[in-house]
C-alpha positions in Angstrom: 121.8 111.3 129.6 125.2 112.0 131.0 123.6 111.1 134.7 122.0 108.1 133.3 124.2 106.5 131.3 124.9 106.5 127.4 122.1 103.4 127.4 119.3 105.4 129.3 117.4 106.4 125.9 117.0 103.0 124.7 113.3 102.0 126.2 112.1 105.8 124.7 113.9 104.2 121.5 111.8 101.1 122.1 108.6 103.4 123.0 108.8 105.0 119.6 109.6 101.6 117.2 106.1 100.6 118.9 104.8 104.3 117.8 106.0 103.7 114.1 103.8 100.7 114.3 101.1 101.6 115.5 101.1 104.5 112.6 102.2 102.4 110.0 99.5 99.6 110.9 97.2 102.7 110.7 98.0 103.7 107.1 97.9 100.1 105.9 94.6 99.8 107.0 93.0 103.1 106.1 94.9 102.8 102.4 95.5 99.4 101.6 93.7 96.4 103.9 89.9 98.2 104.1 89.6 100.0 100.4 91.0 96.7 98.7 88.7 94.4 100.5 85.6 95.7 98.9 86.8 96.1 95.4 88.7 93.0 94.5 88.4 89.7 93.9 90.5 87.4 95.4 90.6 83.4 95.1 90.3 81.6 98.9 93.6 81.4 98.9 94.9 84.7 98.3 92.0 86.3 100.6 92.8 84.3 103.7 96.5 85.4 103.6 94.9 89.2 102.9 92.5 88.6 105.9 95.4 87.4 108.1 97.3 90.6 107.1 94.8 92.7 107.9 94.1 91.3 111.2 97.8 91.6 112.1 97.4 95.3 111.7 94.2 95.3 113.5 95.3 93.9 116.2 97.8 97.0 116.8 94.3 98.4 118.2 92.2 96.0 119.0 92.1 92.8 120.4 90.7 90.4 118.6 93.2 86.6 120.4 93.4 85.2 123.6 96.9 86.1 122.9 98.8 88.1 124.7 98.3 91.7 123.5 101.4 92.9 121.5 102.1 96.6 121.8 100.8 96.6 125.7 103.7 94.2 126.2 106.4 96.3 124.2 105.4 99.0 126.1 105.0 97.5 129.5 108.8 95.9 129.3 109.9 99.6 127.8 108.5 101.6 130.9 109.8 98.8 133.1 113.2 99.2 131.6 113.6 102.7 132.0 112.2 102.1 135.9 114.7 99.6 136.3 117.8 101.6 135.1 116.4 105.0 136.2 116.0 104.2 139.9 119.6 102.6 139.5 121.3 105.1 138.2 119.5 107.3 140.1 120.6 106.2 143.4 124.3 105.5 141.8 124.2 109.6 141.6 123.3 110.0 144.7 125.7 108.1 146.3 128.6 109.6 144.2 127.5 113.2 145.0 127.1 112.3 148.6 130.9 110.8 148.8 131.7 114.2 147.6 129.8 115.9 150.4 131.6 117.9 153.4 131.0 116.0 156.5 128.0 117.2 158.9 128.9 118.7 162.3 128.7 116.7 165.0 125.1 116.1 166.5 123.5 116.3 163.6 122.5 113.7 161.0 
């Protein structure tokens, strides 16, 4: 990171926040949302809320809205960070290395 900068590990920081979802949602729904829908009784109240739960963890994997898919855009603005500030500090490198080069004889480029 010392090329990149001391901020150059923040979208992998953002890629794995989105991977603790993702698992997380997982062991809701396996554990919790799809073994407790089947076993108990809830008034219409209390099971919409539990529905609308569920479907928030659901929709980790699938989607189910005309809404804009929520862990494809986390991860499309992470991977577009990391472009951003890669190719920027990439070619800030470059040009600090190459200010530090030995001129080239002449005639040749």
């Amino acid at each position: 990171m010392a090329i990149f900068g001391a901020d150059s590990g923040q979208p992998f920081d953002e890629l794995n926040k989105v991977l603790q979802e993702i698992f997380t949602s997982a062991h809701m729904l396996g554990s919790y949302y799809w073994k407790k829908k089947t076993i108990e009784r809830m008034s219409d109240e209390k099971h919409q809320e539990f529905l609308e739960q569920m479907q928030k963890h659901e929709a980790k994997f699938w989607s189910m809205t005309t809404e804009p898919d929520e862990i494809a855009l986390k991860v499309k603005q992470a991977v577009e960070k990391n472009r951003r500030d890669y190719k920027r500090n990439l070619i800030e490198h470059i040009n600090q290395k190459s200010q530090t080069l030995a001129p080239l004889p002449n005639g040749c480029k």
